[in-house]
N, C-alpha and C positions, 0 to 999 in steps of 0.2 A: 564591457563594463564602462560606466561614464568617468571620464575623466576626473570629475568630481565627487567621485566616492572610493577614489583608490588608497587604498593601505598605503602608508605613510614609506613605506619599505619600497614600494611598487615605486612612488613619485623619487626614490631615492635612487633606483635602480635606475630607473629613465633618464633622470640627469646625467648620470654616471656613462652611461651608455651611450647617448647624446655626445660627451664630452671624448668618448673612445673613438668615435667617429670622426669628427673634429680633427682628430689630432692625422687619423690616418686620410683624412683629404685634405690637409691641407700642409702635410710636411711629408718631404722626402723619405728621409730615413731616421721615423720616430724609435726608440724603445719602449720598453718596459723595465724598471727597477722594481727587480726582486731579490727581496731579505729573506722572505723565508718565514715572514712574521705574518700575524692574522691580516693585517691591512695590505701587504702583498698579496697575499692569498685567494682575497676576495677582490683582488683588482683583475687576477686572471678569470676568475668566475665571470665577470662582469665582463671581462674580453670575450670568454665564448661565447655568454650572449651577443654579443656586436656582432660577432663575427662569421661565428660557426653556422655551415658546416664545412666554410675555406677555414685558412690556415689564419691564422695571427698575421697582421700585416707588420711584425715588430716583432725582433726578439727579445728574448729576457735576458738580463742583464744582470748577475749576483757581485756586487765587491764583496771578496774572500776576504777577513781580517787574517784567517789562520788561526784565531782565537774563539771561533763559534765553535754552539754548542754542536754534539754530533749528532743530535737528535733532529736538530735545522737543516744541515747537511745531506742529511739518509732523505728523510722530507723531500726537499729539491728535488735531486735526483730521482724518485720516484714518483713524484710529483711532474716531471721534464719527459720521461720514458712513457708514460702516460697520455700524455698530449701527445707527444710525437711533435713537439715547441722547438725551436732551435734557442741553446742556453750557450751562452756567455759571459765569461766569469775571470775578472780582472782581480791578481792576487795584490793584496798590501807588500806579502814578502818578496815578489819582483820590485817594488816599488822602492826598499830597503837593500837588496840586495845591491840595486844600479844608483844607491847613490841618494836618490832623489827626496826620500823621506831621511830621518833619525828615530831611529826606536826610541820611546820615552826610558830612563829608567828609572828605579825608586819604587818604593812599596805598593805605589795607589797608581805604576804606569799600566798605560792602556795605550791598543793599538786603535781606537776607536776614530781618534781625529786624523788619524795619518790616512783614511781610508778616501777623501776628500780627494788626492793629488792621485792615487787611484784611478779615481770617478772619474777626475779631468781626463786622464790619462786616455783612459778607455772611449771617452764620448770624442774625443780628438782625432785617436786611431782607427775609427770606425766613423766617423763622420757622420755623428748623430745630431740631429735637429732638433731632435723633442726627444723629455726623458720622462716617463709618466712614472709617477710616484705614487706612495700610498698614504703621504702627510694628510692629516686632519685637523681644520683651525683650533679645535677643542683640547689638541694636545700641549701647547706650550706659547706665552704669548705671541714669540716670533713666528710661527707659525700662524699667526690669526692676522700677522700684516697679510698674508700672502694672497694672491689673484689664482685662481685656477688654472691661466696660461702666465707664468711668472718670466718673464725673459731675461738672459743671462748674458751679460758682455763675454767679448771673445776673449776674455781670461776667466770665465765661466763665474761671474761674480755676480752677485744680489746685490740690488741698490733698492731698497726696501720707498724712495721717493718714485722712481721711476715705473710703478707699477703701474701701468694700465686699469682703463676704466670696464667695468662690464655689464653693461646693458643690454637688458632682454635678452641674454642668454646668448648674446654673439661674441664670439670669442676671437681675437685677435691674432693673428699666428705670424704677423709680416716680422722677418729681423731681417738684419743686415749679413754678409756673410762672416762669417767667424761666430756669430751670437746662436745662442740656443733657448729654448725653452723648456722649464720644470712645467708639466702637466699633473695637477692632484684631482682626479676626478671625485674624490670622495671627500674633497674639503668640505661639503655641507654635512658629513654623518659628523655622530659622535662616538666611543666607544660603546657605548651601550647598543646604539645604530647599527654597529660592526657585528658585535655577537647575537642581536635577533635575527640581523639576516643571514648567520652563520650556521642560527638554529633553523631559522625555516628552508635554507638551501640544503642541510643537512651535508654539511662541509667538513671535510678531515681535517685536524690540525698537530701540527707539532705534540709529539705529550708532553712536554714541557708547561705545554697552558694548561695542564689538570694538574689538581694537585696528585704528589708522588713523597718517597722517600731519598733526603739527597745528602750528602755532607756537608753541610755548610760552616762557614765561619761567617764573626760578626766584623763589618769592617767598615768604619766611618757613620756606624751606629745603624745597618745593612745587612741585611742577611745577604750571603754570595756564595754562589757552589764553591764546592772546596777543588782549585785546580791550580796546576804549575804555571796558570798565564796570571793568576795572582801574586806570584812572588813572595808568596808564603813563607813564613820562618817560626822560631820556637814561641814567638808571643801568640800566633793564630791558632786558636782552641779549636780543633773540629768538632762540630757534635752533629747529632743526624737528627734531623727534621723533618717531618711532614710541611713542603712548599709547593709553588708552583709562581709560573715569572705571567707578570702582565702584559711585557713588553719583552722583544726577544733583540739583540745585540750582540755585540762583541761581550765573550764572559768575565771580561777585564773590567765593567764597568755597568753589568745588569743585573740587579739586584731582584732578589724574592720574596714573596711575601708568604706567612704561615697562612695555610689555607687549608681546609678540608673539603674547600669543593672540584668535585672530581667527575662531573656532571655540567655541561650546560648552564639547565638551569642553575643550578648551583652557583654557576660564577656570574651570572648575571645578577642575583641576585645581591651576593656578595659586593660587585659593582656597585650597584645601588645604592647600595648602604653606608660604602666607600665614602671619607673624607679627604683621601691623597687621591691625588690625579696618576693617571697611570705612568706619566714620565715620573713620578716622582721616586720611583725605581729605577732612574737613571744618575749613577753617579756621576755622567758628567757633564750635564745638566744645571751641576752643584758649583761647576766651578768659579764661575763668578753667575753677577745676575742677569747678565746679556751672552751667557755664554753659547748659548743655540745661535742667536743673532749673528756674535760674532762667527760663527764656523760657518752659516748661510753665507756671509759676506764673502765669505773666503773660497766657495763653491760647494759646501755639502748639501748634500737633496733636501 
């Protein structure tokens, strides 16, 4: 097929794949950051094309809040067992137990930003170079500053002026020692990107991305499963709802949306027709207006 009549999905796949390569010839000891979420999901996909039928030249890399949902979890793990992938997985509650974080408290805490000194934690201990991520510019403005090979000072910190330039598609990889790079191969898709190629790979996902039946309460004007990492008390009404999440996270702070589609299609559609953005199911997101930016600055993916 000519290059110049390939499906928009095919050119997207190619970059992606391009950029998987990249990472693994030109750094030591890259990862992969997996949540567990659609845009992880499809970044392993996109690994086996790179790579297969050898092994991943990276392992996967999951930071546990210990507030995910179980149905992201079971995922993982059979998701890992499957490849036959070597998974590594750095808990928040070590992270808390030794000191190093504080549990937020209060009605609306989340373990969500403590997972950050985690992240550090874990690409230090293991002496990782590159962290390939599953960020897309179309999710949130800070994210739309970001370069494909983003480099991270040796206190693993974003400085959104220092981004490097990228033309024709050559990608920069030199740092200094201590420094690292966030790699987002899929910065050019969009969501809607994410689940046509999800339909035509014909890809498992979390059921949490279909709609189901769940408890939820309303909280910050938010649908939220109903759980004890909420901190619930006699004002939080449960009632049971037909949902399903657009974005999957810590359940301290990932909100859902009423949905009847339980299909595919269905949610793409839905997508479509969509006026919220899909972080905007993220409560803390909300916290101020730079508040992605400021957590980037501070080292999160």
């Amino acid at each position: 097929m000519s290059k110049y009549n390939l499906d928009y999905l095919d050119e997207l796949e190619a970059e992606a794949i391009h950029i998987l390569r990249e990472v693994a010839g030109q750094f030591e000891k890259p990862a992969l950051l997996f949540s567990g979420g659609k845009d992880s999901i499809t970044l392993v996909r996109l690994a086996e094309k790179a790579f297969r039928p050898g092994k991943f030249p990276f392992p996967l890399v999951h930071i546990d809040t210990g507030h995910n949902f179980q149905e992201t979890i079971t995922y993982r793990d059979e998701m890992v067992e499957r490849l036959g992938e070597k998974l590594i997985v750095g808990y928040v509650q070590e992270s808390i137990d030794s000191g190093k974080v504080i549990e937020q408290k209060g009605k609306n805490a989340s373990r969500n930003s403590l997972q950050t000194i985690t992240l550090l934690d874990t690409i230090a201990q293991h002496g990782f170079d590159a962290c390939i991520g599953g960020a897309r510019r179309d999710e949130e403005k800070a994210r739309a500053k970001e370069r494909i090979f983003s480099v991270r000072d040796e206190f693993g910190q974003w400085d959104p002026k220092r981004q490097r330039p990228e033309l024709w598609n050559i990608y920069n990889g030199r740092i200094h020692k201590g420094e690292n790079v966030r790699v987002f191969p899929i910065s050019n898709w969009t969501e809607l990107d994410v689940w046509n190629y999800i339909r035509r790979e014909k890809m498992s996902l979390p059921s949490i991305y279909f709609a189901h039946h769940r408890d939820c309460i309303t909280r910050n004007g938010q649908l939220m499963a109903a759980s004890p990492f909420l901190n619930m008390d006699e004002a939080d009404i449960v009632t049971h709802r037909k949902v399903r999440f657009r974005t999957v996270g810590d359940m301290s702070c990932t909100a859902a949306v009423e949905s009847e589609a339980d299909q595919i299609d269905d949610i793409i559609d839905e997508i479509s027709a969509s006026k919220i953005s899909e972080r905007g199911a993220r409560l803390d997101d909300k916290v101020s207006e730079a508040a992605m930016e400021d957590r980037k600055k501070g080292g999160y993916f």
